[in-house]
ZADO-333190 format. One record per residue (C-alpha): y, z, x; residue number from 0; chain. Coordinates in Angstrom, 1 decimal, decimal comma. Each point is the difference from the previous one (the first is absolute). Last residue first. Layout:
BEGIN
[pt [Y; Z; X]; NUM; A]
...
***
This chain:
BEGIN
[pt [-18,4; 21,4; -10,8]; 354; A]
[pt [3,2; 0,5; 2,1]; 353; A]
[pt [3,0; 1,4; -2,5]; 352; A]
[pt [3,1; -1,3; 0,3]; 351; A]
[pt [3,2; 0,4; -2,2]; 350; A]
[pt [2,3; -2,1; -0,7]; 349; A]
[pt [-0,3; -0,3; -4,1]; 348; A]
[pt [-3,3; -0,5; 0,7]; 347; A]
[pt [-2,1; -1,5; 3,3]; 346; A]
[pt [-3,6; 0,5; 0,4]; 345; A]
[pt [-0,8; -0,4; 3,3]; 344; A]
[pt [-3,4; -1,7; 1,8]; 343; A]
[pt [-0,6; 0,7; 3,5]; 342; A]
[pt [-2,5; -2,1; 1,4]; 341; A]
[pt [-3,4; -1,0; 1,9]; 340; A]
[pt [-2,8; -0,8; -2,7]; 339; A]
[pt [1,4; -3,6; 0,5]; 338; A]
[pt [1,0; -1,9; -2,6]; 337; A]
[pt [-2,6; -2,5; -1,8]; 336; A]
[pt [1,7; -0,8; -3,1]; 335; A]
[pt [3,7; 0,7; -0,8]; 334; A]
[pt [0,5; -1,2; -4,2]; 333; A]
[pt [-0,7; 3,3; -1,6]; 332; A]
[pt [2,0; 2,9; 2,4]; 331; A]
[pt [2,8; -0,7; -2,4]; 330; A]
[pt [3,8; 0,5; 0,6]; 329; A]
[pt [0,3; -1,3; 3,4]; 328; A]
[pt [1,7; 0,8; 3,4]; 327; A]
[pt [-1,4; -0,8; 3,2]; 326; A]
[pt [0,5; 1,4; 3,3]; 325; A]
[pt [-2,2; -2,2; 3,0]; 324; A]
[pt [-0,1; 1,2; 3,7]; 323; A]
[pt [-1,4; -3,2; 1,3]; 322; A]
[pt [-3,0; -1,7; 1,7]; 321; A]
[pt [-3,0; 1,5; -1,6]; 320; A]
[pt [1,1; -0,9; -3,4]; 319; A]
[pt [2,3; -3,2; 0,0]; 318; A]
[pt [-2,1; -3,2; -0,2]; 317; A]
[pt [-2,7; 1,6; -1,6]; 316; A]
[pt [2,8; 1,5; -2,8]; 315; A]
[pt [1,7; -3,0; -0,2]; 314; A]
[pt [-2,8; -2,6; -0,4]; 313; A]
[pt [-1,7; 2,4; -2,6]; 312; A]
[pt [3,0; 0,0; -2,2]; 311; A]
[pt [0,6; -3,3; 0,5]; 310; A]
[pt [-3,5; -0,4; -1,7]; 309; A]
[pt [0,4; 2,3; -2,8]; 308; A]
[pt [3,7; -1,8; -1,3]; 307; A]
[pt [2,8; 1,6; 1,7]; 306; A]
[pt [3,1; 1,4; -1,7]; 305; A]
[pt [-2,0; 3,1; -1,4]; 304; A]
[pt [-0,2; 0,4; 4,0]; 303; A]
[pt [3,5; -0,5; 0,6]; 302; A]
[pt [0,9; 4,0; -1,2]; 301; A]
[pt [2,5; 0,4; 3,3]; 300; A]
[pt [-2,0; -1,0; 3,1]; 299; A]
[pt [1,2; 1,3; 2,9]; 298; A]
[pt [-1,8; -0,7; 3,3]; 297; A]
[pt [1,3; 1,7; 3,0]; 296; A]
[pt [0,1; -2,5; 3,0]; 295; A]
[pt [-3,1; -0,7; 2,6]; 294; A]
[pt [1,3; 0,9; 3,6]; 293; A]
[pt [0,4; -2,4; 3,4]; 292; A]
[pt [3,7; -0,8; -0,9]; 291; A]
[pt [0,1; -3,4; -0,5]; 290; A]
[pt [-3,8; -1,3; -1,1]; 289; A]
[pt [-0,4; 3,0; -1,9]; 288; A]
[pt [3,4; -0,8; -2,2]; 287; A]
[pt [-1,8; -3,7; -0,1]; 286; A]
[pt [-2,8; 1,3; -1,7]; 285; A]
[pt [1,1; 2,2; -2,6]; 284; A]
[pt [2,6; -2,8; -0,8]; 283; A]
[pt [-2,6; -2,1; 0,0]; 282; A]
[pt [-1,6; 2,1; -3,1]; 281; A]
[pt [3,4; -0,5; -1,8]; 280; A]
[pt [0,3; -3,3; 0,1]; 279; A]
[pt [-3,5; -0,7; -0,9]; 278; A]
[pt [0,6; 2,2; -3,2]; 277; A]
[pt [3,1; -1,4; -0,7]; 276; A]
[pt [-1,5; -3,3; -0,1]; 275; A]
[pt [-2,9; 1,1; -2,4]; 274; A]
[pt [2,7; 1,6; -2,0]; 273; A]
[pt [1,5; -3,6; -0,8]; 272; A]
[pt [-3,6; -1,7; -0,2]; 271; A]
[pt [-0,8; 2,2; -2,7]; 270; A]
[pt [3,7; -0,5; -1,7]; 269; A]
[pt [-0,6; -3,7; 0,0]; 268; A]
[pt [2,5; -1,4; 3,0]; 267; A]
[pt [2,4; -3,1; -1,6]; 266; A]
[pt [3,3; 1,6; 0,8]; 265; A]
[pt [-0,9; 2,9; 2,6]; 264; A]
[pt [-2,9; -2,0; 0,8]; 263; A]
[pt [1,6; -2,9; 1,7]; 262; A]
[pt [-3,1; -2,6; -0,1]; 261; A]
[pt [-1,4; -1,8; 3,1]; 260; A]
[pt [-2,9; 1,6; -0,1]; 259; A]
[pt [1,2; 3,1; -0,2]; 258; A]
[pt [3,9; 0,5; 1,0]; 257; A]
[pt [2,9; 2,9; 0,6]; 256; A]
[pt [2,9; 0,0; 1,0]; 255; A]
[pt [2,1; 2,4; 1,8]; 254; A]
[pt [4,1; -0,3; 0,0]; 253; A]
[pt [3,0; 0,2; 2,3]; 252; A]
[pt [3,4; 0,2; -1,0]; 251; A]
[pt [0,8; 3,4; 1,9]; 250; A]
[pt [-1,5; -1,9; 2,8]; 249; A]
[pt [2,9; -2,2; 0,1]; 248; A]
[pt [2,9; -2,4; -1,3]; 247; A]
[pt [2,1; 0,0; -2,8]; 246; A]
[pt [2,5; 2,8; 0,8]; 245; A]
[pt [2,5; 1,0; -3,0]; 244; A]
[pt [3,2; -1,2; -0,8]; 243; A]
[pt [-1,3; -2,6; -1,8]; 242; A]
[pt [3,1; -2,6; 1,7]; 241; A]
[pt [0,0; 2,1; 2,6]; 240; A]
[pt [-3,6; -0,4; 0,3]; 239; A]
[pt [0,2; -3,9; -0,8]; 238; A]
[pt [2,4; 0,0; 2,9]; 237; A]
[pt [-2,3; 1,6; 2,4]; 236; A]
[pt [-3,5; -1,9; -0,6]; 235; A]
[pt [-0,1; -1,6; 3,2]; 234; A]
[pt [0,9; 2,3; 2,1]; 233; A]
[pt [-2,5; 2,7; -1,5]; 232; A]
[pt [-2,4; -3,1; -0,2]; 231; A]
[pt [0,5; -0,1; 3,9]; 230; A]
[pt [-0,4; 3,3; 1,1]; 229; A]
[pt [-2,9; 0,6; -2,4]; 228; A]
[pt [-2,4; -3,0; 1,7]; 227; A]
[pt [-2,7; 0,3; -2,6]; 226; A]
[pt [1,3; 0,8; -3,3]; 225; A]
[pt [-1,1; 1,6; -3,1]; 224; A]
[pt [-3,3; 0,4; 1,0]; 223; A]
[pt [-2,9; 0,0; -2,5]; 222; A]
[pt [-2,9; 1,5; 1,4]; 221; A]
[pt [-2,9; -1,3; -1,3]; 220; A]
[pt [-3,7; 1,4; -1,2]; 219; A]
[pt [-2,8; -2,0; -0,6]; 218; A]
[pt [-3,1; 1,0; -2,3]; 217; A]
[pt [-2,8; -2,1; 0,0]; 216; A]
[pt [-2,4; 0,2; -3,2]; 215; A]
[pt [-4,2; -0,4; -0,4]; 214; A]
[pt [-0,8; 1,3; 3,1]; 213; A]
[pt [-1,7; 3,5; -1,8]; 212; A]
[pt [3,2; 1,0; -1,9]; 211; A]
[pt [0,1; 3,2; 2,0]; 210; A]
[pt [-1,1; -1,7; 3,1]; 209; A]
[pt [2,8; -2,6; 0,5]; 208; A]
[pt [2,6; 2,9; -1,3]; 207; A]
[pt [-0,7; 1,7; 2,6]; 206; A]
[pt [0,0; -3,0; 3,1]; 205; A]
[pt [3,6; -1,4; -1,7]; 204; A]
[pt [0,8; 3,8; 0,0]; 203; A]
[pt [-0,5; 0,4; 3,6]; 202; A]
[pt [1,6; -3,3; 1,4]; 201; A]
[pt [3,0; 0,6; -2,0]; 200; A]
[pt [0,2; 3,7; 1,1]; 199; A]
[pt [0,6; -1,7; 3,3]; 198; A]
[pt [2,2; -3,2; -0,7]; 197; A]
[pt [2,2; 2,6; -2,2]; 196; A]
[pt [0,4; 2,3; 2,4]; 195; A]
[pt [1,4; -2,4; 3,0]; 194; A]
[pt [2,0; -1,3; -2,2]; 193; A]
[pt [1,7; 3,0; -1,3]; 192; A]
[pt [0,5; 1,0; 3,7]; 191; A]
[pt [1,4; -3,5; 0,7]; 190; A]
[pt [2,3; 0,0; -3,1]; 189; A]
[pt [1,2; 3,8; 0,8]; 188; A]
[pt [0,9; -1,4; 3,5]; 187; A]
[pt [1,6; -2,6; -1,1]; 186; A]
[pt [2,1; 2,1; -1,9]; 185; A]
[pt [1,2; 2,3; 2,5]; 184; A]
[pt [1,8; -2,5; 2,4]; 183; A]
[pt [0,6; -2,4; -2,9]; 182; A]
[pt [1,5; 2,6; -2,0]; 181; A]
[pt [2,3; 1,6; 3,0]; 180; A]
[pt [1,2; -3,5; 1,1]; 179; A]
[pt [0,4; -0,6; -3,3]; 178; A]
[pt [2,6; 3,2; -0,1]; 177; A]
[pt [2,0; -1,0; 2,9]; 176; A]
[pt [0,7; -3,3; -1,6]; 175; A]
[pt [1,2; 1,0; -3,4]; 174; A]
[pt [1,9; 2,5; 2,0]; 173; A]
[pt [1,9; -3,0; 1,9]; 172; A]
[pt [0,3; -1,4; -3,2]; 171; A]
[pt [1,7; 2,3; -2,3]; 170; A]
[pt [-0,2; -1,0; -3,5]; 169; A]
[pt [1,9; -1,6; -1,8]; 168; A]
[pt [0,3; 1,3; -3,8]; 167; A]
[pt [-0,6; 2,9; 1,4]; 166; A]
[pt [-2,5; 3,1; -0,8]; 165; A]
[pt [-3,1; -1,8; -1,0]; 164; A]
[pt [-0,8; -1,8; 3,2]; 163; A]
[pt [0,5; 3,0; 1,7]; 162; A]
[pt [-1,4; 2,3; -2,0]; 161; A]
[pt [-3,4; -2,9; 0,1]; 160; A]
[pt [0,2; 0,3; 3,8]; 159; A]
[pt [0,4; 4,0; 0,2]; 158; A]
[pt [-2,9; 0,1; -2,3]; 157; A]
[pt [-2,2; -2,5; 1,6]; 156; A]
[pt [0,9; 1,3; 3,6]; 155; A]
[pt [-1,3; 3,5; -0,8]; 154; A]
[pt [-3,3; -1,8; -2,1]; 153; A]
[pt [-0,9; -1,0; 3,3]; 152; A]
[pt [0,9; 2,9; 2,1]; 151; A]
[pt [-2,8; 1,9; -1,8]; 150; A]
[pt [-2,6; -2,7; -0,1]; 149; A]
[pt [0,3; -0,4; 3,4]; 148; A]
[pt [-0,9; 3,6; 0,7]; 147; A]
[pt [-2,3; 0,2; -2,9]; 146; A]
[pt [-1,6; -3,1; 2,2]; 145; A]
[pt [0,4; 2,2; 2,5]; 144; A]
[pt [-2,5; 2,5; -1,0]; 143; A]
[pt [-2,9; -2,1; -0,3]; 142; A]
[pt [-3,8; 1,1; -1,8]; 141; A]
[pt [1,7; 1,6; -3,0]; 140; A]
[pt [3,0; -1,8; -0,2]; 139; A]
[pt [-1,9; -3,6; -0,3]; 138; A]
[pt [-1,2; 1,5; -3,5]; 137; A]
[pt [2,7; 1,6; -1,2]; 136; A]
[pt [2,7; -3,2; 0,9]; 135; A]
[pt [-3,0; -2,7; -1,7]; 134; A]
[pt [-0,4; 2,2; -3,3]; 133; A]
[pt [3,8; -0,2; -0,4]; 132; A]
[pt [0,3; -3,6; 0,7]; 131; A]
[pt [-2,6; -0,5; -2,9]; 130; A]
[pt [1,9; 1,9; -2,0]; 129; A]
[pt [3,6; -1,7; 0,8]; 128; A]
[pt [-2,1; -3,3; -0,9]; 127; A]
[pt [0,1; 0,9; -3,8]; 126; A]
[pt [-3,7; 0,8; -1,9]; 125; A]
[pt [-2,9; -1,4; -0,6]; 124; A]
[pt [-1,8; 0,1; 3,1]; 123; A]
[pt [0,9; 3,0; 1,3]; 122; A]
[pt [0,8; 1,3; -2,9]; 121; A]
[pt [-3,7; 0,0; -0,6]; 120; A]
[pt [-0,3; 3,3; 1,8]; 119; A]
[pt [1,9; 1,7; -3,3]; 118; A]
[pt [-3,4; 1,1; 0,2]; 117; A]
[pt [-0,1; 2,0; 2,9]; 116; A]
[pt [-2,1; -0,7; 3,6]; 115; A]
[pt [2,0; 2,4; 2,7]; 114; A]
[pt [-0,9; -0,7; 3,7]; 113; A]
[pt [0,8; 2,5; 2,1]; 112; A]
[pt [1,4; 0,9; 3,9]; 111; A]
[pt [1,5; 3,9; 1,0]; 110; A]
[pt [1,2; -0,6; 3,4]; 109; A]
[pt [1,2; -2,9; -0,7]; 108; A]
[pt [3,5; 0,7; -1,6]; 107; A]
[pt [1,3; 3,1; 2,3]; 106; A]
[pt [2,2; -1,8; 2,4]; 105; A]
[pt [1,1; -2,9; -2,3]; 104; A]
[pt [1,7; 3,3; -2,1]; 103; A]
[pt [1,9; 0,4; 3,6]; 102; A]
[pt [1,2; 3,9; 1,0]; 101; A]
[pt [-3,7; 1,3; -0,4]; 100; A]
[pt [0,2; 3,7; -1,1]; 99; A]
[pt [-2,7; 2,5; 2,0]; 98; A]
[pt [-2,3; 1,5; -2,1]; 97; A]
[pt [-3,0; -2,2; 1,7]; 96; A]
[pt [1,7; -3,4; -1,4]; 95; A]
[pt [3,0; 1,0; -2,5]; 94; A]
[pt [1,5; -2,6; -2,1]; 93; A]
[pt [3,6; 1,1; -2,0]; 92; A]
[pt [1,8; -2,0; -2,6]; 91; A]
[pt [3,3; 0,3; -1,0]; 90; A]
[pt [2,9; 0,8; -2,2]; 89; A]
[pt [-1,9; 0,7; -3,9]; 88; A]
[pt [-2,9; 2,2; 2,4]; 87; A]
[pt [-3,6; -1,7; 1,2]; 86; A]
[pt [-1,7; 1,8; 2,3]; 85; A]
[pt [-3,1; -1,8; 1,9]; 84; A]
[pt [-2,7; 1,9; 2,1]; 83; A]
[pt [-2,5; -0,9; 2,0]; 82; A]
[pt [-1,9; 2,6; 2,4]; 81; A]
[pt [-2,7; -1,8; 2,0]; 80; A]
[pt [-3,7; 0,1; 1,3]; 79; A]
[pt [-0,7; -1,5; 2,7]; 78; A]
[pt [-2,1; -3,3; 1,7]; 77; A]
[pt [-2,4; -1,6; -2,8]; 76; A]
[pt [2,7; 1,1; -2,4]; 75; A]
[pt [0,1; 2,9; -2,2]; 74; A]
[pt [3,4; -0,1; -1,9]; 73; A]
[pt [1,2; 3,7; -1,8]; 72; A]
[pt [3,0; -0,8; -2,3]; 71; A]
[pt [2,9; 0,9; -1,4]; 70; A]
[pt [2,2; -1,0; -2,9]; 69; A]
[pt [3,1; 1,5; -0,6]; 68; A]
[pt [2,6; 0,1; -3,0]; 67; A]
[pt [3,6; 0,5; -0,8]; 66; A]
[pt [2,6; 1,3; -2,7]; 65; A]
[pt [-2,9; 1,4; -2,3]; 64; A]
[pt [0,4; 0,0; -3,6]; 63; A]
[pt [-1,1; -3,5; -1,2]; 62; A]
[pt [-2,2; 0,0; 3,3]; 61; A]
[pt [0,8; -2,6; 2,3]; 60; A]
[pt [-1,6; -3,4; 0,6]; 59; A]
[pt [1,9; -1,0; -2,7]; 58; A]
[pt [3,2; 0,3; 1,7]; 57; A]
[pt [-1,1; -2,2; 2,8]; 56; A]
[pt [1,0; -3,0; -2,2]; 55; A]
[pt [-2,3; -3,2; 0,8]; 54; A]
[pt [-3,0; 1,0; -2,0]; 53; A]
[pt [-3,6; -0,6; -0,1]; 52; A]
[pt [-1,0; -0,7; 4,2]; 51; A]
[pt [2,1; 3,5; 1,1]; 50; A]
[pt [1,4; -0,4; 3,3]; 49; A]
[pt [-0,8; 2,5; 2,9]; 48; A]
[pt [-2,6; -2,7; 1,1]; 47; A]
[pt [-2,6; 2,5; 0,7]; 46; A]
[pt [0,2; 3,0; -1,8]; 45; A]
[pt [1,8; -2,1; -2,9]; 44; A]
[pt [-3,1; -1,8; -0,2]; 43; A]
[pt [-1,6; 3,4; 0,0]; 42; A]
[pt [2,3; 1,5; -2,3]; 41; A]
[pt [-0,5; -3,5; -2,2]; 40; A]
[pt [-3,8; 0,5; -0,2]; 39; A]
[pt [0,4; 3,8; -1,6]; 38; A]
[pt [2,6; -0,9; -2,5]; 37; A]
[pt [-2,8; -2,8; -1,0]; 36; A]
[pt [-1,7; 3,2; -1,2]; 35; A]
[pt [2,5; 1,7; -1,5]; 34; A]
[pt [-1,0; 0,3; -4,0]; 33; A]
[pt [1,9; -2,6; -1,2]; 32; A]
[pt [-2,9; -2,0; -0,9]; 31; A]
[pt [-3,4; 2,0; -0,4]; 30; A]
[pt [-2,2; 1,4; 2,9]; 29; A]
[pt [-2,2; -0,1; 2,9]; 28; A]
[pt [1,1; 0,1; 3,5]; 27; A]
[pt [-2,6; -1,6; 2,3]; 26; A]
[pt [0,0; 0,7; 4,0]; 25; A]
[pt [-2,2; -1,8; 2,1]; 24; A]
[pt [-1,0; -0,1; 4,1]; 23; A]
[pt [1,7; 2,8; 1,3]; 22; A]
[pt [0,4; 2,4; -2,6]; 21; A]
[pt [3,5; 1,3; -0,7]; 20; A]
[pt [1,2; 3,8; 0,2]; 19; A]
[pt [2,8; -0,1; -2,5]; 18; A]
[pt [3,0; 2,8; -0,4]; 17; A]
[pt [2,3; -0,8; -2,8]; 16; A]
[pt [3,2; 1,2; -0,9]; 15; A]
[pt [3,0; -1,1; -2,5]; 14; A]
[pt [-2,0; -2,8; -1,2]; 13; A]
[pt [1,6; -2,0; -2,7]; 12; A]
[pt [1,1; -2,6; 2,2]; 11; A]
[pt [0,6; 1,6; 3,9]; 10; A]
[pt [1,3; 3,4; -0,3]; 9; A]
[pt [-2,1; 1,4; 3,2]; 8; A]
[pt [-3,4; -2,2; 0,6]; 7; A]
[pt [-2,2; 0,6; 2,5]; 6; A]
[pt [-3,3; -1,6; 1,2]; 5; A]
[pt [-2,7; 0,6; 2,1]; 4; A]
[pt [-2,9; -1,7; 2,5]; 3; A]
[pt [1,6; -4,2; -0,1]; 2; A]
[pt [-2,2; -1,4; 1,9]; 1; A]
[pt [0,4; -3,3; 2,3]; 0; A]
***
């Protein structure tokens, strides 16, 4: 999977920009605030048609524009394909060959990447909504109806916490109409996210065996918030109307996170915290490939002055060759052995300029 050329109309601080990328690494060189992780989120955005830094489309869109696109020329191993996402303050538009997709869970997976930032460690560190977030991007790349279930999840949960929010009794007999819609869709999400997390599990624990040279095990666990959802819905009703909010389900779940024995996000040094991100993130690579038959876009957004020299190394030779990688940095100083095969940008004040 290639991404050939990229466009960007209004998005960030880019009013227009035409890139031809190179197919095995691009590098965009520059100071902060200059555009170049601007660049990584239009293809995240490319592909997930959500933006991975902010929550509030308005963002996304230039300060004086009143909508953006971002399109897209992917080279697989059997086409080449139009994407296209437009983004206005009503809606949101995927295209797939110029022609519009009616279902955003349509058009996610066509376009499939793995994205290795620094606030990264937020996966470990941070609150379990983020760590159910990087679970729902990744599964929707390589399944569309688990976006599909997802969807008419969160539908029920809303009109079930209204419910329970709106009178001081609630009704019952739509209490009971809307489990039946959780439970129906919810255990699906829970099997799909169990299903993932037993399989990037068993790629990471193998990762992160080599990159510390057998001297840690990492373990990964999926913490379910219940089991049997019909029943703990039941059985947890009157302390929901008593909350007034629903107790039970997958949007309660939680990752965590172990080596030898000991839960890094709280007792993790900070070396050993990246090193698990870093095997988390090359099985990603991995298990995206085992789904769908194509490697994923790599984008790596100024990590490597993260890395010490020799993760460095075990990222690049575990990557190069494999993946179309686009990096971002502001020093060329601390990347040893690249390839002589790349395109390297200098990026100021949003402009581009290939070296």
């Amino acid at each position: 999977m290639k991404l050939t050329h990229l466009e960007l109309h209004n998005f960030r601080n880019y009013f227009e920009l035409e890139l031809d990328c190179h197919p095995a690494l691009n590098i965009f060189l520059g100071q902060n605030a200059q555009g170049k992780t601007s660049i990584l989120e239009s293809i995240f955005f490319l592909a997930l048609t959500r933006s991975h830094r902010t929550s509030h489309d308005r963002d996304l869109i230039r300060w004086s524009a009143d909508s953006l696109s971002v399109k897209g020329e992917l080279e697989t191993d059997s086409t080449t394909l139009p994407l296209e996402v437009q983004l206005t303050a009503k809606n949101r538009i995927a295209l797939i060959n110029h022609l519009r997709e009616p279902k955003l869970a349509d058009y996610i997976g066509h376009l499939n990447v793995v994205l290795f930032a620094p606030e990264d460690l937020d996966l470990l560190k941070g609150a379990p909504n983020v760590r159910r977030r990087f679970l729902n991007m990744e599964i929707s790349q390589a399944h569309s109806l688990y976006i599909y279930d997802l969807l008419r999840y969160n539908h029920a949960l809303r009109e079930r916490n209204a419910a329970l929010k709106m009178a001081a009794i609630p009704d019952e007999t739509l209490l009971d109409v809307l489990d039946a819609q959780l439970a129906e869709h919810g255990e699906k999400v829970m099997a799909a996210r169990s299903i993932f997390v037993e399989k990037i599990a068993s790629y990471a624990t193998n990762i992160h065996r080599q990159l510390t040279k057998n001297t840690e095990a990492l373990e990964i666990l999926y913490k379910q918030n219940s089991t049997q959802l019909t029943e703990d819905l039941a059985a947890n009703r009157q302390k929901d109307v008593a909350h007034r909010q629903t107790s039970v389900g997958p949007h309660r779940d939680d990752l965590q996170f172990f080596v030898n024995g000991i839960n890094v996000a709280d007792f993790g040094s900070q070396g050993q915290q990246r090193t698990v991100i870093l095997s988390l993130k090359l099985a990603e690579i991995d298990l995206i490939h085992e789904e769908t038959g194509e490697y994923p876009i790599l984008l790596l957004d100024d990590v490597m002055s993260e890395l010490d020299n020799s993760r460095q190394l075990e990222l690049l030779n575990a990557t190069l060759g494999k993946t179309q990688t686009f990096l971002t940095t502001t020093t060329l100083d601390h990347l040893q052995n690249l390839p002589d095969n790349l395109s390297i940008f200098t990026v100021n004040q949003g402009q581009i300029i290939e070296q």
